[in-house]
C-alpha positions as CSV (number, residue, x, y, z in Angstrom):
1,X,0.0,0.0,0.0
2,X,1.6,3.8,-0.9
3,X,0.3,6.1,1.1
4,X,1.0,9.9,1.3
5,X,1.0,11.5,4.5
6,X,0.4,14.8,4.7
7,X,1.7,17.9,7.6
8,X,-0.4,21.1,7.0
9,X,1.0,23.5,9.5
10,X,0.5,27.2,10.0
11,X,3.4,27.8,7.9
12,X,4.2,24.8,5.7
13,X,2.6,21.6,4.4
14,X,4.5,19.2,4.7
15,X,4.6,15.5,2.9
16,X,6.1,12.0,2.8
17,X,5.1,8.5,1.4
18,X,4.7,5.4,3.6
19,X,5.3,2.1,1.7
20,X,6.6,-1.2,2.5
21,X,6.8,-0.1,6.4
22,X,8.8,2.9,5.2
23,X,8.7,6.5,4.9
24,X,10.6,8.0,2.4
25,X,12.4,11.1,3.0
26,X,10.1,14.4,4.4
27,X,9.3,17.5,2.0
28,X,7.9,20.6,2.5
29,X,6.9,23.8,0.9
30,X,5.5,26.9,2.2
31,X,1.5,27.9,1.8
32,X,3.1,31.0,0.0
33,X,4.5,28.3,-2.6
34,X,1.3,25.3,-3.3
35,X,3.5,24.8,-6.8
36,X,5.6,22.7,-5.3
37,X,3.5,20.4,-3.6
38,X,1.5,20.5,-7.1
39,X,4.2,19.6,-9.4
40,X,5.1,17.3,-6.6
41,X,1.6,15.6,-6.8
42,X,2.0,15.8,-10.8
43,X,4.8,13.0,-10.7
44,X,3.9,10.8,-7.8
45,X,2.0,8.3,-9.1
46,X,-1.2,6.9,-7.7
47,X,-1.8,6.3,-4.0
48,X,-4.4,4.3,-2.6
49,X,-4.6,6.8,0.9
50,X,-4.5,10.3,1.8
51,X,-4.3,10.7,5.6
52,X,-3.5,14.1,7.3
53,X,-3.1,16.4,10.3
54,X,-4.0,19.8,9.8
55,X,-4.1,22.9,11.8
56,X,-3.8,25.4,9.1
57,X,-7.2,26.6,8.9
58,X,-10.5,26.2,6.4
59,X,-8.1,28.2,4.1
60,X,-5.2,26.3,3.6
61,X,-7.0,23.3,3.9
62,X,-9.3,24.0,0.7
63,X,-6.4,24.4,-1.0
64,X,-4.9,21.3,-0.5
65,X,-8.2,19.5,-1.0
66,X,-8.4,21.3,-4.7
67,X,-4.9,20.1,-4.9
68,X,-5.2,16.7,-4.1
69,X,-8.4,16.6,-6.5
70,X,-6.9,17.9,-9.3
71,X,-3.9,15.6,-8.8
72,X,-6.9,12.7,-9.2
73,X,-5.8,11.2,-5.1
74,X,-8.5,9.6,-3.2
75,X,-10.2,12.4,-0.6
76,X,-8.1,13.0,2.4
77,X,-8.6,11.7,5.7
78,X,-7.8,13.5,8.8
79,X,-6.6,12.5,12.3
80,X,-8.0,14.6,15.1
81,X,-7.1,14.6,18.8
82,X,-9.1,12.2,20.9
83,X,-9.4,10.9,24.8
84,X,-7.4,8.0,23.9
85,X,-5.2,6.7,20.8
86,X,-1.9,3.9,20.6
87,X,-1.7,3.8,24.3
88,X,-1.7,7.5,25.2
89,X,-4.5,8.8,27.2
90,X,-5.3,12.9,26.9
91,X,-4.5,15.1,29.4
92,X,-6.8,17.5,28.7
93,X,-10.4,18.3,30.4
94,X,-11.9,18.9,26.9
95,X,-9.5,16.3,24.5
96,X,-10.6,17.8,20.9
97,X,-9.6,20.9,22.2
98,X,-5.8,19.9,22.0
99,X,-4.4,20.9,18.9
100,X,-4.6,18.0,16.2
101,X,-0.6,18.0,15.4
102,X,0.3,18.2,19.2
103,X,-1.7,15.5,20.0
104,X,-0.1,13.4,17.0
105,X,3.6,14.6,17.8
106,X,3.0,13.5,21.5
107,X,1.9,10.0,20.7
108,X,4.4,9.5,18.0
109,X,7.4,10.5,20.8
110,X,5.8,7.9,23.1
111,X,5.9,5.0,20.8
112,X,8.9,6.0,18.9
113,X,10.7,6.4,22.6
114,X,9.4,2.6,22.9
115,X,5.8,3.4,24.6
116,X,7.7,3.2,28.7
117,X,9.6,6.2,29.1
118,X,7.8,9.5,29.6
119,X,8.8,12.3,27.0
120,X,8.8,15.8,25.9
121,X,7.7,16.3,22.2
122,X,8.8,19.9,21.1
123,X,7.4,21.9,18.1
124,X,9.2,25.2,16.6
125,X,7.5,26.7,14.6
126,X,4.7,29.7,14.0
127,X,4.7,28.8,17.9
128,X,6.8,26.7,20.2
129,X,4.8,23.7,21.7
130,X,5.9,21.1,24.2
131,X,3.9,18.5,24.9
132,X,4.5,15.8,27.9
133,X,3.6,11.7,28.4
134,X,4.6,10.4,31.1
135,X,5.8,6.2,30.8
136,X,2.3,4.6,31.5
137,X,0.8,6.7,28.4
138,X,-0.5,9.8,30.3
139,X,-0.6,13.1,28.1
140,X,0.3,15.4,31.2
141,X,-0.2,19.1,29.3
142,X,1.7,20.9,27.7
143,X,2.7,24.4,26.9
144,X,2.5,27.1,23.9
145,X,4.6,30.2,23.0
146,X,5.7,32.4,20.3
147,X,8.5,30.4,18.2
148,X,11.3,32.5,17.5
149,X,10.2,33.7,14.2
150,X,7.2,34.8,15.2
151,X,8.8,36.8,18.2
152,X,11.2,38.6,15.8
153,X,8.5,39.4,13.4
154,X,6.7,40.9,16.5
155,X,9.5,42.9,17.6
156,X,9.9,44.2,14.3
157,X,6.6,45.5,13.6
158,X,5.7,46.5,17.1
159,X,9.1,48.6,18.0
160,X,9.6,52.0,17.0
161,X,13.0,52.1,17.6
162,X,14.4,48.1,16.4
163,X,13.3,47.9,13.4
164,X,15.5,50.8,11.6
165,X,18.4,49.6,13.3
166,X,17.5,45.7,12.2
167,X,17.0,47.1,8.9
168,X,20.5,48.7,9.1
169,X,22.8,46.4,10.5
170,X,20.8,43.5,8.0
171,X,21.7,45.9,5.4
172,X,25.5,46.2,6.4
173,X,25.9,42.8,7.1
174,X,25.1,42.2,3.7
175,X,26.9,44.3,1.9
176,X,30.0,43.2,4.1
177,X,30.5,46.2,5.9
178,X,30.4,44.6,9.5
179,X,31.7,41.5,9.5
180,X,32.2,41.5,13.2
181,X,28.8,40.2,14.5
182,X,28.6,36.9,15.3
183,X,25.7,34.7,16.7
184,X,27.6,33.3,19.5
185,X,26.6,34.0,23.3
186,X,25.9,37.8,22.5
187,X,25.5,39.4,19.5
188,X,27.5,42.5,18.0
189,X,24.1,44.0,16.0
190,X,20.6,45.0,16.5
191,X,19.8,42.3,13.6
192,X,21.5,39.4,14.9
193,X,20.7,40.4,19.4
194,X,17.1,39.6,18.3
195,X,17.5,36.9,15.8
196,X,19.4,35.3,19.2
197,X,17.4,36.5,21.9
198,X,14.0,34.7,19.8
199,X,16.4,31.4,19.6
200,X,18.0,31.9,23.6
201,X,13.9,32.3,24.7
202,X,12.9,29.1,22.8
203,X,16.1,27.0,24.0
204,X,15.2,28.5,27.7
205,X,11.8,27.6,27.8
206,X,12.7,24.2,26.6
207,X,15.5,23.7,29.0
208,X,13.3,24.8,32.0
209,X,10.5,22.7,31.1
210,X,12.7,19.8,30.7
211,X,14.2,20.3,34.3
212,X,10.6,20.7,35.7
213,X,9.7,17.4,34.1
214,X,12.6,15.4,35.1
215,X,12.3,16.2,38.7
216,X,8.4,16.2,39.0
217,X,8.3,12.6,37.3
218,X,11.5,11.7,38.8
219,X,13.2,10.5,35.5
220,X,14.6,12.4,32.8
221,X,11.9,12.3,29.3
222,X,13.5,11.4,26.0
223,X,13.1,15.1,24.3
224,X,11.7,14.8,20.6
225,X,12.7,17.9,18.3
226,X,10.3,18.9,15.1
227,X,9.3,21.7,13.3
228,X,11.2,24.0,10.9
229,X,12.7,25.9,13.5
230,X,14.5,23.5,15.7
231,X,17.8,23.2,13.3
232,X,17.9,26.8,14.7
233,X,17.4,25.6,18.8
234,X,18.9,22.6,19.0
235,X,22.7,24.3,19.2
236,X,21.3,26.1,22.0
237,X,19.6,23.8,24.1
238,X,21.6,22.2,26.9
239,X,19.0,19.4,27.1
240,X,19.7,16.3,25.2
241,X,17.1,15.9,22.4
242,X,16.6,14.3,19.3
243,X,15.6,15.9,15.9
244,X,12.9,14.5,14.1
245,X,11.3,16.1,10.8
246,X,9.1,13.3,10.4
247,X,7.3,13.1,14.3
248,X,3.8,14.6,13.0
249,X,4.4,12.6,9.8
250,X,5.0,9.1,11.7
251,X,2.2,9.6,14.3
252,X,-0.2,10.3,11.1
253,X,0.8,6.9,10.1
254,X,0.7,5.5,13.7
255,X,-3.2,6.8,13.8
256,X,-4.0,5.5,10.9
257,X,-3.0,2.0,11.4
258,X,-0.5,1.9,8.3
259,X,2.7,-0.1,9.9
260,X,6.1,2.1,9.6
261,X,9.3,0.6,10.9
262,X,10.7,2.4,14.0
263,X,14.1,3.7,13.5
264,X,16.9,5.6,15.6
C-alpha cells in the first residue's frame, strides 16, 4: 500500500510516502508556494490513501483538498485529537480541544521512545509547543509560546526604535561592511541580538520545562525535536534531544493503522 501522509502547518505543508513499512524522506513547501506540492503531486503516481493532520485553517486546507483533487488522489482523511489513541490517554479536560498536530507529535514520541519512558515532544515553529507523556501513556499538558520567528516578526513590527536599526545592520551585514557580528553568546548587532534572543527564549523555555519534568516525574523524558525551526534551537539547548522532521508525519501513520518501521 503507498500512502501519502500529509503535515499542514500554520506555515508549511508538509509531505512524505509510507510504503513497504517505510517513509521516504520528508518534503515541505510553504502555503506561499502550493506549486511545489503541485508539481510534486503531478509525478507521484497513484496512491491508494491520503491521511493528514491539519491545523492550518479552512483556508489552507481547501487548498490542499483542490490540490489533491486535481492531482486525481483519493479524498483526504484527517486525524484529530481524541481521549485515547496507541496507548496515550489525553490530558486534557476537553480532548478535541488539544491541537490536532500536538496531540499526533506526543503519541508519535511515546511510541517511537518505545511506549515506557515518559517524553517531551517539542514543536518550533509559527509557535513553540511542548507536549508531555509520562511512561504509562498519560498526556500530562503541555505548553504554547511564540517560536522564534514569530517573536522577531513581532518585535519588528511593534518597536519603534528596532526595526530601523534591524534594517540597518541586516543591510551592512550584507553588503560586508560589518563582519564582526557573530551569533555566539551575545550578538554585536541589532539584527542578529534579536535573531538570538528569539532562539535563547525558545532554548530556555525548553530547558526549564525539561528540568521541571525530570524532577516532577522523577526521571529524565526522552526530548523529541520537530518543526522547521528547531535546526535553529537545538545548538542552543543544553537538554539532550533528538531531531525528528518526520514526528507529526509518523504519528499520522501510527493513527491510521498503516505499519512504519521504528528507527533511531
Amino acid at each position: 500500500m503507498k500512502t501519502l501522509l500529509i503535515d499542514a502547518g500554520n506555515t508549511r505543508v508538509k509531505w512524505t510516502v509510507a510504503s513497504a513499512g517505510r517513509l521516504a524522506p520528508v518534503r515541505a513547501a510553504p502555503w506561499t508556494d502550493t506549486g511545489t506540492f503541485s508539481n510534486w503531486l503531478d509525478r507521484a503516481g497513484d496512491f491508494e490513501r491520503v491521511v493528514a493532520c491539519s491545523v492550518a485553517g479552512p483556508k489552507a486546507e481547501r487548498t490542499l483538498r483542490r490540490l489533491l483533487r486535481a492531482a486525481g488522489t483519493p479524498a483526504p482523511e484527517f486525524v484529530h485529537s481524541s481521549a485515547q489513541a496507541a496507548g496515550v490517554r489525553s490530558g486534557y479536560r476537553e480532548p478535541r480541544r488539544l491541537g490536532d498536530d500536538r496531540w499526533v507529535g506526543a503519541v508519535s514520541a511515546w511510541h517511537l521512545a518505545g511506549c515506557f519512558r515518559a517524553v517531551c515532544a517539542i514543536s518550533v515553529g509559527t509557535a513553540l509547543t511542548i507536549d508531555v507523556v509520562d511512561c504509562d501513556g498519560v498526556h500530562r499538558g503541555g505548553l504554547i509560546a511564540p517560536g522564534p520567528t514569530l517573536m522577531l516578526q513581532s518585535l519588528l513590527r511593534d518597536t519603534a526604535g528596532i526595526a530601523p536599526r534591524a534594517a540597518a545592520s541586516a543591510a551592512a551585514r550584507r553588503s560586508g561592511a560589518d563582519a564582526t557580528g557573530t551569533l555566539g553568546l551575545l550578538a554585536t548587532d541589532t539584527r542578529q541580538a534579536i535573531e538570538l534572543g528569539c532562539l535563547s527564549a525558545a532554548a530556555a523555555l525548553v530547558d526549564r520545562t525539561v528540568t521541571d519534568v525530570t524532577r516532577r516525574l522523577k526521571g529524565r523524558p526522552v526530548v523529541f525535536l520537530t518543526g522547521g525551526g528547531a535546526a535553529a534551537v537545538a545548538p542552543l539547548l543544553r537538554s539532550a534531544c533528538k531531531q525528528r522532521d518526520d514526528l507529526v508525519l509518523r504519528g499520522i501513520a501510527l493513527l491510521a493503522g498503516i505499519p512504519v518501521r521504528r528507527r533511531g
